[in-house]
C-alpha positions as CSV (number, residue, x, y, z in Angstrom):
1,X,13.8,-5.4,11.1
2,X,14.3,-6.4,14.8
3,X,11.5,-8.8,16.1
4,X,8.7,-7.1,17.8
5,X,9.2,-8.8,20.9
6,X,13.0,-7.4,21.0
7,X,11.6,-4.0,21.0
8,X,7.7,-3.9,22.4
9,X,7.8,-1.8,25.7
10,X,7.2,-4.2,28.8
11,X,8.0,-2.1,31.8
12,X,5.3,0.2,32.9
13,X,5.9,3.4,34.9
14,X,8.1,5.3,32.5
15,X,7.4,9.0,32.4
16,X,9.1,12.4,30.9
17,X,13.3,12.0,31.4
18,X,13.2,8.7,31.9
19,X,16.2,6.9,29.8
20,X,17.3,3.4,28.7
21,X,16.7,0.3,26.7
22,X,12.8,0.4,27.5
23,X,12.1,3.5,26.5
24,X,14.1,2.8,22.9
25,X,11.5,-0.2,22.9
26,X,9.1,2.3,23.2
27,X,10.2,4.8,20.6
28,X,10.8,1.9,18.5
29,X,7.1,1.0,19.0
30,X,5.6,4.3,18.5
31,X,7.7,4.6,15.4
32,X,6.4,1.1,13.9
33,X,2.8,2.3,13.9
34,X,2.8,5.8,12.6
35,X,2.9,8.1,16.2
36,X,6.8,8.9,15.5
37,X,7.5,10.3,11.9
38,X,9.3,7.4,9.9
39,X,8.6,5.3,6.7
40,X,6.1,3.0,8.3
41,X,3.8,4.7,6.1
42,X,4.9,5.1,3.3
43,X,5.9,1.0,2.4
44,X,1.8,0.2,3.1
45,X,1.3,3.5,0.4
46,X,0.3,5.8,3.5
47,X,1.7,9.5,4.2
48,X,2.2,10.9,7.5
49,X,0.0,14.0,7.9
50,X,1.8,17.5,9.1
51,X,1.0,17.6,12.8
52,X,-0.2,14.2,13.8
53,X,3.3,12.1,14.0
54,X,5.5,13.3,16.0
55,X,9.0,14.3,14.7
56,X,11.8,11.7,15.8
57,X,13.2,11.8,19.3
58,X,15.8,14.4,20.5
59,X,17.9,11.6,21.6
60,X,17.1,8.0,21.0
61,X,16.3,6.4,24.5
62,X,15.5,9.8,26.3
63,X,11.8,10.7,27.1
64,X,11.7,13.6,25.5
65,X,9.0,15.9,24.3
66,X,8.9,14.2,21.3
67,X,8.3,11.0,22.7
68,X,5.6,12.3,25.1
69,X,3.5,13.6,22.3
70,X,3.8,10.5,20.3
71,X,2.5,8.8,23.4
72,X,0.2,10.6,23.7
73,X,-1.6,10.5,20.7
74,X,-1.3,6.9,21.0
75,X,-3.6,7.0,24.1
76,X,-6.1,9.2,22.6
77,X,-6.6,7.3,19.6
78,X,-7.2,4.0,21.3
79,X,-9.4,5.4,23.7
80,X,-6.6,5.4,26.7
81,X,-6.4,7.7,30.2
82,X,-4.4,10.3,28.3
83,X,-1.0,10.6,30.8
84,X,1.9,11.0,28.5
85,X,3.2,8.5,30.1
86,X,3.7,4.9,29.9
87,X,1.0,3.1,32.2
88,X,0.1,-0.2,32.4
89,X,-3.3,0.3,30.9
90,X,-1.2,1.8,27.7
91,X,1.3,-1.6,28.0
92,X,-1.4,-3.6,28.2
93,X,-2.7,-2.3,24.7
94,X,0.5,-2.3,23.4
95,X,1.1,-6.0,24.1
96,X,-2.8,-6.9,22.2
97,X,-2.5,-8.7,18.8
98,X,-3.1,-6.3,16.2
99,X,-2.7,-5.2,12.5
100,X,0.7,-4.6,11.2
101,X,-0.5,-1.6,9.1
102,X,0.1,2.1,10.9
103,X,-2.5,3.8,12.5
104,X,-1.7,7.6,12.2
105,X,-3.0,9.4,8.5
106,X,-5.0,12.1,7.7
107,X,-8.5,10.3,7.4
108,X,-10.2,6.9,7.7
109,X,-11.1,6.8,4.1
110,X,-7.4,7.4,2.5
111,X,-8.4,8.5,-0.5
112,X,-7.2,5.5,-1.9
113,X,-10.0,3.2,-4.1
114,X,-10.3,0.6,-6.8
115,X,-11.6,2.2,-10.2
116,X,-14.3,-0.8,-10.4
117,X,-16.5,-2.5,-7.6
118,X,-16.2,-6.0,-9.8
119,X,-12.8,-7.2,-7.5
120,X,-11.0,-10.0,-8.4
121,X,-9.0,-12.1,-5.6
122,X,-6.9,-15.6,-5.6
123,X,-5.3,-17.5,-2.8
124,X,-1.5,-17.9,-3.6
125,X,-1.7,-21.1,-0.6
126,X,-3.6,-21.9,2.2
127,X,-3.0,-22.3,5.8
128,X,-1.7,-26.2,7.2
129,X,-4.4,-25.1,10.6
130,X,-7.7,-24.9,8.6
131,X,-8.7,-27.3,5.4
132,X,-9.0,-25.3,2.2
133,X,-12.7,-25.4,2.2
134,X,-13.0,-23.7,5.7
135,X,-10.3,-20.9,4.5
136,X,-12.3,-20.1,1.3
137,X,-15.5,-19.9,3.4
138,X,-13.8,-17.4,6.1
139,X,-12.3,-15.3,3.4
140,X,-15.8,-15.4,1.7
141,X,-17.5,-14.4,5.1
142,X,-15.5,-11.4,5.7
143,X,-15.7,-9.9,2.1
144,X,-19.6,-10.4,2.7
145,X,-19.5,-8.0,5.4
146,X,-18.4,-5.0,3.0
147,X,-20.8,-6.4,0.0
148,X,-23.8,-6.3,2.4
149,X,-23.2,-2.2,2.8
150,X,-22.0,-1.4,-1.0
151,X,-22.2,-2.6,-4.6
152,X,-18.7,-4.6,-4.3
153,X,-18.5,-7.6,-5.4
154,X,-15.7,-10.0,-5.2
155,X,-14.9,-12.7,-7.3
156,X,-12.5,-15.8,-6.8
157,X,-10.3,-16.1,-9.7
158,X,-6.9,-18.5,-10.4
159,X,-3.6,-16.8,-9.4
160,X,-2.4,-16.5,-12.7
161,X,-5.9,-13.9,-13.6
162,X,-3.9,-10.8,-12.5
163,X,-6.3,-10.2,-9.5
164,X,-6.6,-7.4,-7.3
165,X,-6.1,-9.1,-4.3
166,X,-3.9,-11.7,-3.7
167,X,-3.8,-13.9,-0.3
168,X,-1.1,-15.1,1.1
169,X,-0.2,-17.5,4.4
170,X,3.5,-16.7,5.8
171,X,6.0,-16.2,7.9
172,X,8.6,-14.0,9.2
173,X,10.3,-12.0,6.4
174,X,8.0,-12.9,3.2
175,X,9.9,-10.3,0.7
176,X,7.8,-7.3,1.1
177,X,9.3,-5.3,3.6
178,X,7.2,-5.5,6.7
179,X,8.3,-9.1,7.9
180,X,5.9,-10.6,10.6
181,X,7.1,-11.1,14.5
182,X,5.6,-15.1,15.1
183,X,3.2,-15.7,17.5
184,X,0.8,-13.2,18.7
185,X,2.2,-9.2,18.1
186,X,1.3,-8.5,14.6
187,X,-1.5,-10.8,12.8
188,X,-1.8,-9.4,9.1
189,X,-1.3,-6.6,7.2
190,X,-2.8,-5.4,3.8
191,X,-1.9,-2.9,1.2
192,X,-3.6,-0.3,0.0
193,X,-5.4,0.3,-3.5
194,X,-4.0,2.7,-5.8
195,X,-4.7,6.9,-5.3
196,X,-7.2,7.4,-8.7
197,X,-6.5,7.7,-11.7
198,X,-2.9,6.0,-11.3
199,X,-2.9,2.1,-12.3
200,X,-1.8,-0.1,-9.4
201,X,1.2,-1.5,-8.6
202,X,1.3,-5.7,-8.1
203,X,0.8,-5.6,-4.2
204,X,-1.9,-3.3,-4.2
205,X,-4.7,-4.7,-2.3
206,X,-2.6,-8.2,-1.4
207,X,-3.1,-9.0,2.1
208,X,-0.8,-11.3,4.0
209,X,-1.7,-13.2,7.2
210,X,1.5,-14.6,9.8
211,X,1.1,-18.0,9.4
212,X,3.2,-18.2,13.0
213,X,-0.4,-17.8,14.3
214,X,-2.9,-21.0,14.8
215,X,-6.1,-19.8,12.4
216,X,-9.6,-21.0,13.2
217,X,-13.4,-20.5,12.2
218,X,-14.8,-21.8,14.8
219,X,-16.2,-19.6,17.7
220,X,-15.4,-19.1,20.6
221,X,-11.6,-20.0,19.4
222,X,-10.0,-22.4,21.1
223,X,-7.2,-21.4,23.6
224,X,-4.1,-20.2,21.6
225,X,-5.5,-19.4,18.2
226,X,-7.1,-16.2,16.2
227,X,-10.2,-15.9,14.4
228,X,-9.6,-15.6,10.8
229,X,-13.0,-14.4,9.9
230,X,-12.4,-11.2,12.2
231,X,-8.8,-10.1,11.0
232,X,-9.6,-11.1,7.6
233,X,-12.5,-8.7,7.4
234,X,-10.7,-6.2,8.9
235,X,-7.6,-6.4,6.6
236,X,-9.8,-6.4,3.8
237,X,-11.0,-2.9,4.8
238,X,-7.5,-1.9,4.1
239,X,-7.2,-3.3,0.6
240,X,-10.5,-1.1,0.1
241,X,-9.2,2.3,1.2
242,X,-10.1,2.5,4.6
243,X,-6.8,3.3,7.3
244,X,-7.5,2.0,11.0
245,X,-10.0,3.5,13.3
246,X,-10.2,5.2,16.3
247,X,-13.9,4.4,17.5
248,X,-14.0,1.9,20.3
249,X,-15.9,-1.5,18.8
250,X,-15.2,-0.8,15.0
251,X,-14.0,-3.5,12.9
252,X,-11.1,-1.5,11.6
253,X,-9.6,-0.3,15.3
254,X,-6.2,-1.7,14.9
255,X,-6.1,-4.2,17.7
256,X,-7.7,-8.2,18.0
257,X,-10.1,-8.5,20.9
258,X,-11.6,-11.6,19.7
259,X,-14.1,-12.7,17.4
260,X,-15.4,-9.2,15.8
261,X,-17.9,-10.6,12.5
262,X,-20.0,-7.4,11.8
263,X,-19.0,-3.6,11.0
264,X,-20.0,-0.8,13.0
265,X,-22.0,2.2,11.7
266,X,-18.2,4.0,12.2
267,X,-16.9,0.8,9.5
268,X,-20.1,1.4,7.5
269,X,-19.7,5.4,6.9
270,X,-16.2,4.5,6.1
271,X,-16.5,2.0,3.4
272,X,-20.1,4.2,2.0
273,X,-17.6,7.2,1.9
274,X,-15.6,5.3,-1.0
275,X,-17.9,3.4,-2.6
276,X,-20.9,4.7,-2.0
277,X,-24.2,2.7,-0.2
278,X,-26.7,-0.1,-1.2
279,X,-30.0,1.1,-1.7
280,X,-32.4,-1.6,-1.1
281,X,-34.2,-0.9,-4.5
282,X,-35.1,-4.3,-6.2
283,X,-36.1,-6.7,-2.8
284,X,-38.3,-9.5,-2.6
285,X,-39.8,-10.4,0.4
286,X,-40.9,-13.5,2.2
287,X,-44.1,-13.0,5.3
288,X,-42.4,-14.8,8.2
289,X,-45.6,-16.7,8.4
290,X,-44.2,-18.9,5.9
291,X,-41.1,-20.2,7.5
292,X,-40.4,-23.8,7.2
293,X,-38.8,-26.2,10.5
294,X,-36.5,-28.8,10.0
295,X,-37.0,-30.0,13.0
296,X,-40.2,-29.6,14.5
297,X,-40.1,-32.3,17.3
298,X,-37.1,-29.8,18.8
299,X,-40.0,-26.7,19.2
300,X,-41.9,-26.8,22.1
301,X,-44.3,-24.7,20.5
302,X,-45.0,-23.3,17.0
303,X,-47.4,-20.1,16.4
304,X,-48.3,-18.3,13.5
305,X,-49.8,-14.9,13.9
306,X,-51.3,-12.5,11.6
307,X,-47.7,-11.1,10.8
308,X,-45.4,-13.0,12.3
309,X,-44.7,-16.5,13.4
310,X,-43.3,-17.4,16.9
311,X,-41.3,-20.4,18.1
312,X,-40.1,-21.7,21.0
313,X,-37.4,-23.9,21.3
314,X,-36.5,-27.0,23.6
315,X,-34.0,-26.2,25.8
316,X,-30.5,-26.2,24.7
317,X,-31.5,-27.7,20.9
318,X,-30.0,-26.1,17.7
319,X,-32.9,-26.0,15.0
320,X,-33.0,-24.5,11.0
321,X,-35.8,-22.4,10.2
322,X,-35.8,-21.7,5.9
323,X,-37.8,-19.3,3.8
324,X,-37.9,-19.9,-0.1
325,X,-37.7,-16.6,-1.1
326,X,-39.4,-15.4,-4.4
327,X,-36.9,-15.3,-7.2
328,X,-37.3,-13.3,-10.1
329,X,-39.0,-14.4,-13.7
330,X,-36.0,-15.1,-16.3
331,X,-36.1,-13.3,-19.9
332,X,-34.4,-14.5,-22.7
333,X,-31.5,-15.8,-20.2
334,X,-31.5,-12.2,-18.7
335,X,-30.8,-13.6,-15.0
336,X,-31.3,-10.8,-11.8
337,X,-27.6,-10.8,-9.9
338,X,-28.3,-11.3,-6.1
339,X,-27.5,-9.0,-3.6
340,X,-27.8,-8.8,0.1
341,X,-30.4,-10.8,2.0
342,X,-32.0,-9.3,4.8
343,X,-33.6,-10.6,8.1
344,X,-36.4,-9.5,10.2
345,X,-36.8,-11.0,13.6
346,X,-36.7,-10.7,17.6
347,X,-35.3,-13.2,20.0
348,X,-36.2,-13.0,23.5
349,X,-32.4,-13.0,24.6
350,X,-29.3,-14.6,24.3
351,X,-31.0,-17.6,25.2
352,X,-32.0,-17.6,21.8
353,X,-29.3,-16.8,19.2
354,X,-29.1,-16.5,15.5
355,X,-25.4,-17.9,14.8
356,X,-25.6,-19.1,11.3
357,X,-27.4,-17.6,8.3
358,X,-26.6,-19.9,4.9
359,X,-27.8,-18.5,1.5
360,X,-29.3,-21.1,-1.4
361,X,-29.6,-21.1,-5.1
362,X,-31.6,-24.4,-5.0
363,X,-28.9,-26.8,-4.0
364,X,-26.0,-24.4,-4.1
365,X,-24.7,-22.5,-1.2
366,X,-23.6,-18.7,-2.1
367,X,-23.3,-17.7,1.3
368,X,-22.1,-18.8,4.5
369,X,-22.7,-16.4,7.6
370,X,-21.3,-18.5,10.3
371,X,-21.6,-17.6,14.6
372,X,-22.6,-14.1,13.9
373,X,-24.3,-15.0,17.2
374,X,-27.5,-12.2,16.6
375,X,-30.0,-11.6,19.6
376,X,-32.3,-9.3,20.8
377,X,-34.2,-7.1,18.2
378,X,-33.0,-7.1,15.1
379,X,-35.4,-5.6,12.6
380,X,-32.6,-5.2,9.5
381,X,-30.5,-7.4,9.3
382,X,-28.1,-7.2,6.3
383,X,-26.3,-10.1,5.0
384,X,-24.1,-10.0,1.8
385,X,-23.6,-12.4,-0.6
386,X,-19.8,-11.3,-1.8
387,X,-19.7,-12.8,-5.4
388,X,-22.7,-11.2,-6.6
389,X,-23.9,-14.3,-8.4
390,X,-27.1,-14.4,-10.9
391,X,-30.0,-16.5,-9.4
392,X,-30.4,-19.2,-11.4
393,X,-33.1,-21.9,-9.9
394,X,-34.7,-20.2,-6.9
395,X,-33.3,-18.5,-3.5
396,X,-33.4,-19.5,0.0
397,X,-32.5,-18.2,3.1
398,X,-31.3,-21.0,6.0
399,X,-31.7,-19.5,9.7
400,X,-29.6,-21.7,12.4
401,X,-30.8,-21.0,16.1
402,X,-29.4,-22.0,19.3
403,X,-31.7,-22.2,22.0
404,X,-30.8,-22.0,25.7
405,X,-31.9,-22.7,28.7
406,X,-34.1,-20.5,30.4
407,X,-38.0,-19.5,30.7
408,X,-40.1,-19.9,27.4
409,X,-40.5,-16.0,26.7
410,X,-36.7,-16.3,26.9
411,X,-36.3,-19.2,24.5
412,X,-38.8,-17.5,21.9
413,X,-38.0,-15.8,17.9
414,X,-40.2,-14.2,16.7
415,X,-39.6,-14.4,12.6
416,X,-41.3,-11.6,10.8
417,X,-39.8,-11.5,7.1
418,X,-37.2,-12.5,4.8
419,X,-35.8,-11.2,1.6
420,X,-33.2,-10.6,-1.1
421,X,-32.3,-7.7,-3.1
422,X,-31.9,-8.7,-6.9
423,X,-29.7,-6.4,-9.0
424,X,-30.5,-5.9,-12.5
């Protein structure tokens, strides 16, 4: 397969009739990603729907009418001016990282699932840009987002444990069909699970990331590099079942615009369609009059009111706040598995931000929610915890707050309650 760059259109202003080599970019384009019938599909486990792709060109490198409704439906489901022609808002989109996997099929649930919600996954090797610790807390983070809105749990296991999902950093053509394009274009791809009841085949779920790109965790990214919390996340929505979306600001829309840690409620119906919800059936709850400061001498002031407690923080500070949150008795070893924990505050703006939330089992962290950067009024806040662990010695909840500059009502959170939902 040609690079992308040998092919992705560059050359705005192309309408119906127009010929030559950048309109064969473009058909070449349209045909990568599902708009122009091909087997695109098919190698990620996808079938074209009747209707939606458009047959193949009349003549390769003439703008036919083929080529025009392709385009068109390209516009439409990335929320473009509709022209049927090649703009340069349409180029523009076009030349965005993205995901490698197709965007036209018949639903965003593809019918496709896992027979259990107890997934297995194992690294096959890391990246050389982050440390291994930093890529098993990113790959952590983003299967917490989909934990916190089902009963999926993911577990890391050794390679060798036959698990569902197997990681992979690499370059260029990696031996499974759909070689990656270096820097920037394509970012990842993942495969999808098995249509029920047929057994999966071995790449089934494994989801690969170009290693061409420079990976980080840390937000904003530094010039030149990707966030691998965000595409993770989103690549893991395809080893669920879920194809791309055409709603503007859900995780799974098929192209990078940054840093992108939470679902939408469009992600949310998606993954709920599949696997079905998470009823918040067995919490335990914390008053927010019982948060703790670790570091009081940053708080210009500290009020606790009949149901909530107020802070206000020194100008441009960082400070934890931590609620010990009542764990369940143990019987005869019979240990509650921990769920989602879940947040109740309000911030009096984005000059004071929620960016990290960290989950404890007495001194062992089970959760890292890092620069999901949370302001405003937020009065349920979901957090998973994505290996569904038992609570052994007592949970708590870790709340990491930048403050800002800015008036004091601005600089304020109000904490009202914490908790966690225990499964049986």
């Amino acid at each position: 397969m040609a690079n992308e760059k040998d092919y992705m259109p560059t050359e705005a202003g192309l309408a119906r009739d127009a010929q030559g080599d950048q309109v064969e970019r473009l058909q070449d384009y349209l045909m990568r990603y599902g708009y122009i019938e091909s087997g695109a599909q098919e190698s990620f486990g996808l079938q074209t729907v009747r209707g939606m792709a458009a047959p193949a060109p009349e003549q390769r490198g003439r703008f036919g009418d083929n080529t025009v409704k392709a385009l068109t439906h390209f516009q439409e489901f990335n929320n473009l001016p509709v022209t049927g022609e090649l703009d340069q808002a349409t180029v523009n989109r076009m030349s965005q990282p993205r995901c490698g996997v197709p965007d036209v099929a018949e639903f965003a649930n593809t019918g496709r699932r896992w027979p259990t919600t107890n997934l297995t996954y194992a690294f096959q090797n890391f990246s050389p840009d982050l440390n291994q610790a930093q890529t098993i807390q990113a790959i952590e983070q983003a299967f917490a987002l989909w934990s916190a809105e089902t009963t999926l749990c993911f577990r890391r296991v050794a390679l060798n444990a036959a698990p569902h999902i197997i990681i992979r950093f690499v370059a260029s053509d990696h031996g499974d069909g759909s070689p990656f394009d270096g820097p920037s274009g394509v970012l990842a791809h993942a495969f999808f699970p098995p249509v029920p009841p047929n057994a999966p085949d071995p790449i089934q779920g494994d989801t690969h990331f170009d290693e061409a790109e420079t990976w980080t965790i840390t937000v904003p990214p530094p010039a030149g590099t990707i966030d691998l919390v965000t595409v993770a996340a989103h690549e893991f929505g395809h080893a669920l079942g879920l194809n791309h979306s055409s709603v503007a600001g859900a995780l799974m829309a098929p192209f990078y615009g940054g840093p992108h840690r939470f679902l939408s409620s469009d992600d949310r119906a998606g993954i709920q369609a599949i696997y079905g919800g998470y009823p918040i059936a067995n919490a335990s709850w914390i008053h927010g009059t019982s948060v703790q400061v670790e570091f009081p001498d940053q708080l210009e002031s500290i009020r606790r009111f009949g149901f909530f407690t107020r802070v206000v923080g020194n100008a441009n500070t960082f400070n934890w706040f931590h609620f010990a949150i009542p764990t369940p008795v143990i019987v005869n070893d019979d240990r509650k598995v921990v769920g989602p924990v879940i947040l109740r505050f309000i911030t009096g703006g984005t000059n004071a931000v929620v960016q990290h939330v960290d989950v404890w089992d007495a001194d062992s962290r089970i959760a890292a929610h890092h620069d999901i950067n949370l302001s405003g009024s937020q009065l349920f806040v979901k957090l998973g915890v994505p290996h569904c662990p038992p609570a052994v010695f007592g949970l708590g909840i870790s709340v990491g707050v930048r403050f800002g500059g800015g008036t004091a009502t601005e600089r304020r959170v109000d904490f009202i309650s914490a908790g966690c939902d225990f499964r049986p």
